[in-house]
C-alpha positions in Angstrom: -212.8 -156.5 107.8 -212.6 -159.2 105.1 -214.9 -161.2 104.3 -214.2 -164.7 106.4 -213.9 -162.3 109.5 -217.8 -160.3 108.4 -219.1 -163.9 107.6 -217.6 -165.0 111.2 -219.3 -161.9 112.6 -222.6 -163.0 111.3 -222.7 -166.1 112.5 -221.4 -164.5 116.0 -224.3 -162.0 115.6 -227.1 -164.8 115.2 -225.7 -167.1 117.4 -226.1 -164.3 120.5 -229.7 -163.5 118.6 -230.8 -166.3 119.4 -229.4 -166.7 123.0 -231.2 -163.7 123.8 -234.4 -164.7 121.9 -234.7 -168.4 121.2 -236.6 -169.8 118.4 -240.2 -171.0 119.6 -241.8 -174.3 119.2 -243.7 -174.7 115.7 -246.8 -175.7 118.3 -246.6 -172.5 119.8 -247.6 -170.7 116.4 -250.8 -169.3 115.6 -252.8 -170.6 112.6 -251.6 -167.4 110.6 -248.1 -168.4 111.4 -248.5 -171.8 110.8 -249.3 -171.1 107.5 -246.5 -168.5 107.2 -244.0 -171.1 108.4 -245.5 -173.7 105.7 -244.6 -171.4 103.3 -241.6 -169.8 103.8 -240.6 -173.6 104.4 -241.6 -174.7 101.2 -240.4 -171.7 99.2 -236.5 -171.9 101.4 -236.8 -175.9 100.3 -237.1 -174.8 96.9 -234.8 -171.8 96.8 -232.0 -174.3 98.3 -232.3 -177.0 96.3 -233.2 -175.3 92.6 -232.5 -171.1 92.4 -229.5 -171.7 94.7 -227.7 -174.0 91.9 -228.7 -171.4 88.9 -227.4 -168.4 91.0 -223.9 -170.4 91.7 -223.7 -171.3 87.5 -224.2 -167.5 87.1 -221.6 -166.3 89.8 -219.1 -168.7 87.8 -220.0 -167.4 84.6 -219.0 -163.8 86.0 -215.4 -164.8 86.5 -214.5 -160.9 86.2 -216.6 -160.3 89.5 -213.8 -163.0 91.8 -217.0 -164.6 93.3 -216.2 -167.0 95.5 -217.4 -170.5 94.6 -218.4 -171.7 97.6 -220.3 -168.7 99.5 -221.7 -168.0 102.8 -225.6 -168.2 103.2 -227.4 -166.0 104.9 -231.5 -166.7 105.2 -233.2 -163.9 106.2 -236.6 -164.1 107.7 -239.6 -164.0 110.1 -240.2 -166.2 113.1 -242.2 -168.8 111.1 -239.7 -168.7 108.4 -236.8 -169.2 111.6 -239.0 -172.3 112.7 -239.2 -173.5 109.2 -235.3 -173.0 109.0 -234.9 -174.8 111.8 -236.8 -177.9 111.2 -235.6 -178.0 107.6 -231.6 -177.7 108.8 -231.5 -178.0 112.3 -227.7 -177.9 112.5 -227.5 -175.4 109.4 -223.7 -175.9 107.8 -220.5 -174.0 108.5 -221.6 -171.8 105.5 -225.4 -171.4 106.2 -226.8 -169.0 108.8 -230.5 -168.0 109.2 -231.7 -165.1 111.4 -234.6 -162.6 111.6 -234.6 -160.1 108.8 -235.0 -157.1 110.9 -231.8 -158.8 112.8 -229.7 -158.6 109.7 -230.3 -155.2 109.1 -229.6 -154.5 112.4 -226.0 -156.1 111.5 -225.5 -154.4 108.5 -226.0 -150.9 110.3 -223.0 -151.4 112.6 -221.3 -153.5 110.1 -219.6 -152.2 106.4 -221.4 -154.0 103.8 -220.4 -157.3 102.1 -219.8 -156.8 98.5 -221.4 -160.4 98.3 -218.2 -161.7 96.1 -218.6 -164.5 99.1 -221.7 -164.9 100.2 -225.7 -164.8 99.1 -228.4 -162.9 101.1 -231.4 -164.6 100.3 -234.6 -163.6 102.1 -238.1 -165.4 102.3 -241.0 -163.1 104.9 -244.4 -162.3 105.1 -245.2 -158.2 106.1 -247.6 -155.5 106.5 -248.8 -154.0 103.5 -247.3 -150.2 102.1 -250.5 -148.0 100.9 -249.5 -148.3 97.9 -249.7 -152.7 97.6 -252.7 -151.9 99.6 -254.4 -149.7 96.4 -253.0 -151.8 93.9 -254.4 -154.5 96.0 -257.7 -153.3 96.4 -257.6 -152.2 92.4 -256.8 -155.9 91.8 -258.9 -157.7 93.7 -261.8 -155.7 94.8 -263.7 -158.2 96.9 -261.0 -158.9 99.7 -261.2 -157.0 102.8 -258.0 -154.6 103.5 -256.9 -156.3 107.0 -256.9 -160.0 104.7 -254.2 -159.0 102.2 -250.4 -160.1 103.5 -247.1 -159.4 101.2 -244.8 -162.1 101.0 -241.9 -160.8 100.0 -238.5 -163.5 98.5 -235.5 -162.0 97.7 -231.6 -162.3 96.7 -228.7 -160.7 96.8 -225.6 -162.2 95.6 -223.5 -160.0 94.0 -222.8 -156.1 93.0 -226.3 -155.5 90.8 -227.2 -159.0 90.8 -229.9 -160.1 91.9 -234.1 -159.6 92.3 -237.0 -159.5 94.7 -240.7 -160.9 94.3 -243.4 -159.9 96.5 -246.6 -162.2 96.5 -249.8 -161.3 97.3 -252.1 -163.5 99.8 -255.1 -163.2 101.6 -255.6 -164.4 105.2 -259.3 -164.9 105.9 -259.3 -166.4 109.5 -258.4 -170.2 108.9 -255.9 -170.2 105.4 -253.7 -168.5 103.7 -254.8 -168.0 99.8 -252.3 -167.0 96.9 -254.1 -164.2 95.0 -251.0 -163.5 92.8 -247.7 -164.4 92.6 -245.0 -161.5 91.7 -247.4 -159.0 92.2 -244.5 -156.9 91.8 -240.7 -157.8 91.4 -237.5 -155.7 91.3 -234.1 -156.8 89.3 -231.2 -155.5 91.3 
């Protein structure tokens, strides 16, 4: 499979995702989400329109690597983060597509692997602490109760070795959503 024909099966993939499971109304979302969705929304606004350019300027300084110069998209994410993504694009271009992270790797385990030489993975979702977040956590920031912490974790991938993740560390108390410290850890790919 090359890579048009993978790209074309993503977009397949997520169209029938969300056929089967459609995409619910941002007044449907808890408070937690709501906050989630705010800032997913705000960080994929950001991504898009600033880290999206300095990832392109790096791909075409890696001639060697054939990157293609205008890549597919893929936004991987959580239900807020697909509300977000819809009210920020709602008809996403030819070479954008968002879906559920869990749905992607879903796709990639029946699919071979892009090598990303045409497209960026870029993924922006909040999720249940490991026990080891929740100890450093708790080291960091003793005060906060263990069932208020939330991981947010933003990521790409956009070529062989190239790229990073951050996750964030928040704290839900009941009625906000609190940055307690941003790249609490990060990974370079």
């Amino acid at each position: 499979m090359n890579e048009k024909e993978w790209s074309a099966a993503v977009r397949s993939f997520a169209q029938s995702q969300r056929e089967q499971s459609s995409i619910p109304d941002r007044d449907s979302l808890s408070t937690e989400e709501e906050w989630q969705c705010r800032i997913i929304g705000g960080e994929f606004i950001s991504w898009y329109q600033h880290r999206l350019r300095n990832i392109l300027r790096q791909r075409a300084a890696l001639r060697f690597m054939k990157f293609d110069p205008k890549p597919f998209i893929i936004f991987t994410t959580s239900m807020p983060g697909l509300v977000a993504a819809r009210e920020i694009m709602p008809e996403a271009p030819e070479s954008l597509v968002y879906l559920l992270h869990s749905e992607f790797e879903e796709f990639e385990r029946n699919h071979l692997a892009s090598d990303f030489t045409a497209c960026i993975h870029h993924w922006s979702y909040f999720r249940p602490l490991d026990e080891e977040f929740l100890a450093r956590a708790q080291q960091s920031f003793p005060g906060v109760k263990a069932e208020e912490y939330r991981i947010h974790t933003v990521g790409d991938l956009w070529g062989e070795r190239c790229g990073g993740e951050d996750n964030h560390l928040w704290r839900w108390n009941g009625r906000e959503m609190e940055l307690l410290e941003e790249a609490f850890s990060q990974v370079v790919f």
